[in-house]
C-alpha positions as YAML, in Angstrom:
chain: A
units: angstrom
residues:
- id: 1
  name: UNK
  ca: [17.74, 28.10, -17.66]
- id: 2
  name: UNK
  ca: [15.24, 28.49, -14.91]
- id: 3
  name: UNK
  ca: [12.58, 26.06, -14.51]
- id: 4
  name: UNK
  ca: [9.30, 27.01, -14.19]
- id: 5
  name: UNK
  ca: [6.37, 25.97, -11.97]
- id: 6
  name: UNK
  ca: [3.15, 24.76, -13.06]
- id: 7
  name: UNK
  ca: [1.93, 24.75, -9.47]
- id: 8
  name: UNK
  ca: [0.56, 27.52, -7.80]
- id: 9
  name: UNK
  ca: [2.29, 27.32, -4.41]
- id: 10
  name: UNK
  ca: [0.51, 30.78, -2.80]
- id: 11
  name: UNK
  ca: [-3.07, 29.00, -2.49]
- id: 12
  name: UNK
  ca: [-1.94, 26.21, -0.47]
- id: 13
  name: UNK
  ca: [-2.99, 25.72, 2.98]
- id: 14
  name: UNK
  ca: [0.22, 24.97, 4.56]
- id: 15
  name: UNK
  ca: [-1.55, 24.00, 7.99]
- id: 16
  name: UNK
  ca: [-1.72, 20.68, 6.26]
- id: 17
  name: UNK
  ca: [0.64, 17.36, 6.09]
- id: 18
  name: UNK
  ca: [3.27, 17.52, 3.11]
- id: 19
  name: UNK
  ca: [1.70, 13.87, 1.91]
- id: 20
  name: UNK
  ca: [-1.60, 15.85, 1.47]
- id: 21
  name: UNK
  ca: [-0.81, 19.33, -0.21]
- id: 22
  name: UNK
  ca: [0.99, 16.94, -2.97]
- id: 23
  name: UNK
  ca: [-1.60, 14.53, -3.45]
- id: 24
  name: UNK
  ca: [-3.68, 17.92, -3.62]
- id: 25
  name: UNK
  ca: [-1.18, 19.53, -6.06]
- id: 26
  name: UNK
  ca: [-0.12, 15.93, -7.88]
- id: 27
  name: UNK
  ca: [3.29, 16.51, -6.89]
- id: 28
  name: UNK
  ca: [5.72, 14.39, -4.50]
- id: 29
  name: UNK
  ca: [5.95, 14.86, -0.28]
- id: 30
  name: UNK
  ca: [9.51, 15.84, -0.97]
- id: 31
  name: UNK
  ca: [8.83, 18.74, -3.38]
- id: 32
  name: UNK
  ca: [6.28, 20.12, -0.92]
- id: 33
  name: UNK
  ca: [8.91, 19.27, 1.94]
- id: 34
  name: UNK
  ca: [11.37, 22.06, -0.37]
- id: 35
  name: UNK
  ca: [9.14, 24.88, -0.90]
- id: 36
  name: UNK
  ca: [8.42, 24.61, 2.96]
- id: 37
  name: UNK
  ca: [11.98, 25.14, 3.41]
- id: 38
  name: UNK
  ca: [12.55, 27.50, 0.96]
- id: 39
  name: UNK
  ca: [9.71, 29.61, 2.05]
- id: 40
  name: UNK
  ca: [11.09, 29.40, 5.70]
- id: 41
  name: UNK
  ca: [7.39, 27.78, 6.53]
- id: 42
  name: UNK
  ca: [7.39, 25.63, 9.59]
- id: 43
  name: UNK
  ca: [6.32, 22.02, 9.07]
- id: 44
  name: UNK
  ca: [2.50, 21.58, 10.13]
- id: 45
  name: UNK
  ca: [1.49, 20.67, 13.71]
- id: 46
  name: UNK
  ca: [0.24, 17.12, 12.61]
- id: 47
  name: UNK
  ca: [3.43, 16.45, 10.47]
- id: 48
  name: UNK
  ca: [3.91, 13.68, 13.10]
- id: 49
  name: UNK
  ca: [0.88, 11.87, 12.69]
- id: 50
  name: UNK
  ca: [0.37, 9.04, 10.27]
- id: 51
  name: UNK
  ca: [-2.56, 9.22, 7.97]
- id: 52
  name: UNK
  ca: [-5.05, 6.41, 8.67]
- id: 53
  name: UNK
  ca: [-4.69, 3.86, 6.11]
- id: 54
  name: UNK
  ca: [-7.87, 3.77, 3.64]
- id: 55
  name: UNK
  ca: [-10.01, 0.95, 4.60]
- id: 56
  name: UNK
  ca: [-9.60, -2.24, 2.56]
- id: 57
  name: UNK
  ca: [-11.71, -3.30, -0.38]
- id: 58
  name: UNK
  ca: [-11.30, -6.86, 1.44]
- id: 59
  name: UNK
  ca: [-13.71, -8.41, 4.01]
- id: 60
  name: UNK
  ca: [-10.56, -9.81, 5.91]
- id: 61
  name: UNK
  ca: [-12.85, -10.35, 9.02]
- id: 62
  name: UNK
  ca: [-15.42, -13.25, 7.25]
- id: 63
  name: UNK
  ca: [-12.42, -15.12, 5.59]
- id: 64
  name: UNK
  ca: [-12.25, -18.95, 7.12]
- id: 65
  name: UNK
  ca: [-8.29, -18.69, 7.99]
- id: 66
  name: UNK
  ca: [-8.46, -22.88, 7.66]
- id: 67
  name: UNK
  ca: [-8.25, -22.18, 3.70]
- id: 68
  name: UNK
  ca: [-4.75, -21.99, 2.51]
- id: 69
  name: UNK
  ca: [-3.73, -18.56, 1.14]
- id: 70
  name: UNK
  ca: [-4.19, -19.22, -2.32]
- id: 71
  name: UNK
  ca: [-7.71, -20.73, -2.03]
- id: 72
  name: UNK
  ca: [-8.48, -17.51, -0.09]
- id: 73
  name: UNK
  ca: [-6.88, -15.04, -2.99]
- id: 74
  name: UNK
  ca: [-8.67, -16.28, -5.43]
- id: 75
  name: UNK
  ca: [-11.75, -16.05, -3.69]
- id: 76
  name: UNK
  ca: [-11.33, -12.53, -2.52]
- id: 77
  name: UNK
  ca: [-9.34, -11.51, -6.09]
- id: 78
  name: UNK
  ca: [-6.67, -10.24, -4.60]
- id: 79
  name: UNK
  ca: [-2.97, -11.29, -4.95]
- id: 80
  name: UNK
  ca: [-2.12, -14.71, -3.71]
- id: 81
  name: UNK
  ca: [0.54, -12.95, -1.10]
- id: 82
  name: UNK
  ca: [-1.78, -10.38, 0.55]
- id: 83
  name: UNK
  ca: [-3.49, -13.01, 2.55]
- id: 84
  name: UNK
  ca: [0.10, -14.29, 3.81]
- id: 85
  name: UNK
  ca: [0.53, -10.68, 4.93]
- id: 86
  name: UNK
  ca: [-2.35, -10.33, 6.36]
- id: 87
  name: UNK
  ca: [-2.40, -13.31, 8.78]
- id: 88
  name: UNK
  ca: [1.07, -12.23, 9.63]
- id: 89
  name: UNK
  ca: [0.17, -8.92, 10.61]
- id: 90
  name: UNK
  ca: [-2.96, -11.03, 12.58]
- id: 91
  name: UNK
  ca: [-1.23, -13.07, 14.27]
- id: 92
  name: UNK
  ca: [-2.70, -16.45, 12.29]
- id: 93
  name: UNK
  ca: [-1.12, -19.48, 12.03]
- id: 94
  name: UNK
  ca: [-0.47, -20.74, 8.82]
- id: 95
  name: UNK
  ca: [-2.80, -22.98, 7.49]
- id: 96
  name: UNK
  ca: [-2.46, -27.22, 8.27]
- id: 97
  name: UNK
  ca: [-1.56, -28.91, 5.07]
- id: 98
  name: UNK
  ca: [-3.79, -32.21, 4.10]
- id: 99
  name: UNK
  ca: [-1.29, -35.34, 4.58]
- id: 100
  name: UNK
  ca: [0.80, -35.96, 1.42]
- id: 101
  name: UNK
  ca: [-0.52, -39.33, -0.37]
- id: 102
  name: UNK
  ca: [2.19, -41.60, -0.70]
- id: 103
  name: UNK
  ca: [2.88, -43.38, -3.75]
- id: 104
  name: UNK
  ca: [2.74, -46.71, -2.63]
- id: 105
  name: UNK
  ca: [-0.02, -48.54, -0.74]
- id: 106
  name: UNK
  ca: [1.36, -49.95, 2.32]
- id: 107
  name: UNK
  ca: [-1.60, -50.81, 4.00]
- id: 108
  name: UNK
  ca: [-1.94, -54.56, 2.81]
- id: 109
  name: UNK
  ca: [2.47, -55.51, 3.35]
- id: 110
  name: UNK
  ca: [2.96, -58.23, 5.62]
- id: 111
  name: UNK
  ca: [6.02, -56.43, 7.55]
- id: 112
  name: UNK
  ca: [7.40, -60.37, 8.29]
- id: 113
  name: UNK
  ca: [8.46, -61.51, 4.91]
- id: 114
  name: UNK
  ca: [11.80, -59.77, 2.87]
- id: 115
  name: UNK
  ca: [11.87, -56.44, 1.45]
- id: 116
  name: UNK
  ca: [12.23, -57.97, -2.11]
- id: 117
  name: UNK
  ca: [9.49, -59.53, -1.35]
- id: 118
  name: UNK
  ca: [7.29, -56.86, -0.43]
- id: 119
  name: UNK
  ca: [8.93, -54.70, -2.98]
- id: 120
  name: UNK
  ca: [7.48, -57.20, -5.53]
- id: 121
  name: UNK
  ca: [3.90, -57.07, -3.61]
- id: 122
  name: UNK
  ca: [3.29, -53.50, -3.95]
- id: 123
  name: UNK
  ca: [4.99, -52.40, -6.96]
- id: 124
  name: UNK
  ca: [8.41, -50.81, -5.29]
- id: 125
  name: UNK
  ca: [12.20, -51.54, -5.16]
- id: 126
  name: UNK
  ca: [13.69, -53.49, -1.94]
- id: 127
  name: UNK
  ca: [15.33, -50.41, -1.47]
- id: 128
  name: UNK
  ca: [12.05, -48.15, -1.05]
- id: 129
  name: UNK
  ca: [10.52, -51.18, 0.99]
- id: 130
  name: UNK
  ca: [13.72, -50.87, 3.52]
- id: 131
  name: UNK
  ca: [13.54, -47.29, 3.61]
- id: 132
  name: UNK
  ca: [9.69, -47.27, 4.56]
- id: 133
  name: UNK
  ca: [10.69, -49.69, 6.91]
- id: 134
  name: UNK
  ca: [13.39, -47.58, 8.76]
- id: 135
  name: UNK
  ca: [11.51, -44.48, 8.47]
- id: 136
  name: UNK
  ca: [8.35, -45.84, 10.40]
- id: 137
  name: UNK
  ca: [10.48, -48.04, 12.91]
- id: 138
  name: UNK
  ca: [9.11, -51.27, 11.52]
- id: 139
  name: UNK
  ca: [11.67, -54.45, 12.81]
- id: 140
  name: UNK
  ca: [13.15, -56.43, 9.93]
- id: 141
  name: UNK
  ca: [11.65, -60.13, 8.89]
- id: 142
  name: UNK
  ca: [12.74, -62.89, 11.66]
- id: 143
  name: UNK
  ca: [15.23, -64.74, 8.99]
- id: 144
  name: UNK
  ca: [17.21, -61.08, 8.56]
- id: 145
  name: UNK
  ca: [21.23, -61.11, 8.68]
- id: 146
  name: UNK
  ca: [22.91, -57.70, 7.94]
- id: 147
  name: UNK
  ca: [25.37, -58.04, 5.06]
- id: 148
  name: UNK
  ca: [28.90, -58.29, 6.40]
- id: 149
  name: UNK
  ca: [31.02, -55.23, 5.89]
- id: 150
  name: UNK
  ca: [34.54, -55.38, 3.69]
- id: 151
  name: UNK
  ca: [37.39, -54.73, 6.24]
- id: 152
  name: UNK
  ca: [39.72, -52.41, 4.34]
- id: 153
  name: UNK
  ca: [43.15, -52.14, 5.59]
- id: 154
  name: UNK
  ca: [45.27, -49.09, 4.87]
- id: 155
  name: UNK
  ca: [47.64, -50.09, 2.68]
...
C-alpha cells in the first residue's frame, strides 16, 4: 500500500535550506533532503550556511561570573547547567569556592603540649589532632618519641 502525502511538495520554494522548507512544512530536514533527490532538484546555494542561532532569552552579558552557576540559574530561571556551558563556550573561569569551615576550631591549640592533649582541648581524637598537625607542617611537642616499630622476621 502506497503512502500518501499530506504535504503539498509543488508550492515549495526550493531556493531555500532543507532545515527551513520543513520547519515551513512541519516535516523533518531529511524528508525534504528525499524529495530533493527524488525530484532530481539540486540542493540550494546556501545549503552550506548555518542558520544564525535565535538570540537568547538570557542577558548572559550583565551576569556577575563571581556567582557560582547555580546561584546564577536560579536567578536567570534557566537550567543550573546552561551557565556551565556558557562560561565554557566564554572562556570564564570557574567560579572560586568560599574556604570550607573546618569542624574543629584550631585557632586557640597550644601546638607544644601532646596530641591527646589537644585532642581533649578542642573536642577531637589524638588521631585528628596528629593529622592536622602533619597536614599543616606543625613540629611535634618537645617531649615527643616515635613509637618503636615491631621487627618482624620472616619466619
Amino acid at each position: 500500500m502506497a503512502r500518501i502525502s499530506k504535504l503539498n511538495w509543488n508550492t515549495v520554494d526550493w531556493s531555500l535550506q532543507n532545515v527551513v522548507i520543513a520547519s515551513n512544512l512541519g516535516c523533518s530536514h531529511e524528508n525534504v533532503r528525499q524529495h530533493r533527490l527524488k525530484k532530481g532538484i539540486p540542493q540550494s546555494p546556501n545549503s552550506h550556511k548555518k542558520l544564525t542561532p535565535p538570540k537568547s532569552k538570557y542577558d548572559w552579558e550583565s551576569v556577575d561570573w563571581a556567582m557560582n552557576d547555580k546561584a546564577i540559574a536560579e536567578i536567570l530561571g534557566c537550567n543550573k547547567c546552561m551557565p556551565c556551558a556558557i562560561r565554557k563556550k566564554l572562556g570564564i573561569p570557574p567560579a572560586q569556592r568560599p574556604p570550607k569551615k573546618t569542624k574543629y576550631d584550631w585557632g586557640p591549640v597550644d601546638w607544644t603540649t601532646n596530641d591527646y592533649q589537644i585532642a581533649r582541648t578542642i573536642g577531637c581524637t589524638p588521631r585528628t589532632a596528629m593529622l592536622h598537625r602533619l597536614k599543616h607542617g606543625i613540629p611535634h611537642h618537645p617531649g615527643y618519641k616515635p613509637r618503636p616499630r615491631r621487627n618482624y622476621e620472616p619466619a
